[in-house]
N, C-alpha and C positions, 0 to 999 in steps of 0.2 A: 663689226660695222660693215655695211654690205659697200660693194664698188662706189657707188657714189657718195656723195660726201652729206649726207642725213644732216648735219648738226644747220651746214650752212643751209638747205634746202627747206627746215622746216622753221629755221631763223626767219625769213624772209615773209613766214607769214603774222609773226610779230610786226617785223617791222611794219606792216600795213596797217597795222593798227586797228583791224577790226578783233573788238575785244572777245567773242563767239571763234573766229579764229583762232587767234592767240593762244586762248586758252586750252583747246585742243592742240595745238601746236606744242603747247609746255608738257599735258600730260606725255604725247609721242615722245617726246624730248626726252622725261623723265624713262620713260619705262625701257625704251633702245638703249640710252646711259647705261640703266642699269641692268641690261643686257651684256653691255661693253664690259663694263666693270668686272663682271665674271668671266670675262674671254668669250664671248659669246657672239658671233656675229650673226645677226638680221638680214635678211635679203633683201635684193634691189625688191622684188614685191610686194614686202610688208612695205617699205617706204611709198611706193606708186599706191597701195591701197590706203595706207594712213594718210596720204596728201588728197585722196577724194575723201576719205571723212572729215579732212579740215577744210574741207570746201563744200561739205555741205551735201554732197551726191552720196553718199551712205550712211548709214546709221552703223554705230560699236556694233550690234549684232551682226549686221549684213558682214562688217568688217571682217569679225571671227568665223562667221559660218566660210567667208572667201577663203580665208586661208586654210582655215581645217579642207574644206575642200581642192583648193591649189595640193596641197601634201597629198590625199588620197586619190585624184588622177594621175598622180607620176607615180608610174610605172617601174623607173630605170634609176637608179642610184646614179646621182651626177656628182658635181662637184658641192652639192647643195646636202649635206650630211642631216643626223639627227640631231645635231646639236644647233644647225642652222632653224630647223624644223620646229624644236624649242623653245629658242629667242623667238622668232615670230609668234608662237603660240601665246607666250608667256607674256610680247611686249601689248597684244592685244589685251592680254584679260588685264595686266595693269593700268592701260589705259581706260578700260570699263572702268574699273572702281576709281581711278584718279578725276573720271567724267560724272560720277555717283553725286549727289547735290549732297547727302548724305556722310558723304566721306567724310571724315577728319582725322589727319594723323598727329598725333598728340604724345612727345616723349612722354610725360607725365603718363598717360594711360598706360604704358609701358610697360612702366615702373612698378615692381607691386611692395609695399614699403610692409614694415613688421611693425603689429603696437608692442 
């Protein structure tokens, strides 16, 4: 989880209740979670870039192409490792597919059963 606090910040665009928000707001949610989940911390940049796609000012693509590009100008190893470099990477493309009208995740499909 990067310095700021993600969960409340992207909460807050729930709350407002515009449902096109929201629901971007949920997939961010989902894919930095599951970032968490594996030890993985997200930078304050992926958050500042995910909170202009829930507001409308970027498209998932622009999103990814930002960040891929954010990693490939720096130069100098910071406190910002490759595991930071990852999670950003990784929370974008979930977010892509959790944005997909297409998407459905379905334990059942999962499942693969023997006759």
């Amino acid at each position: 989880m990067p310095d700021k606090n993600w969960q409340f910040e992207l909460e807050e665009y729930i709350r407002q209740g515009e449902p096109e928000r929201a629901e971007k707001s949920g997939a961010w949610q989902t894919a930095i979670g599951l970032q968490a989940v594996d030890g993985l911390k997200t930078s304050d940049y992926l958050l500042d870039t995910a909170k202009e796609h829930i507001e409308g000012k970027l498209t998932i693509d622009e999103v990814q192409k930002r960040v891929c590009s954010y990693y490939e100008q720096r130069t100098t190893r910071t406190e910002l490792g490759d595991s930071t470099k990852e999670a950003d990477i990784v929370s974008a493309r979930i977010t892509k597919l959790l944005g997909e009208k297409a998407f459905q995740f379905s334990p059942a499909e999962s499942v693969q059963t023997t006759n």
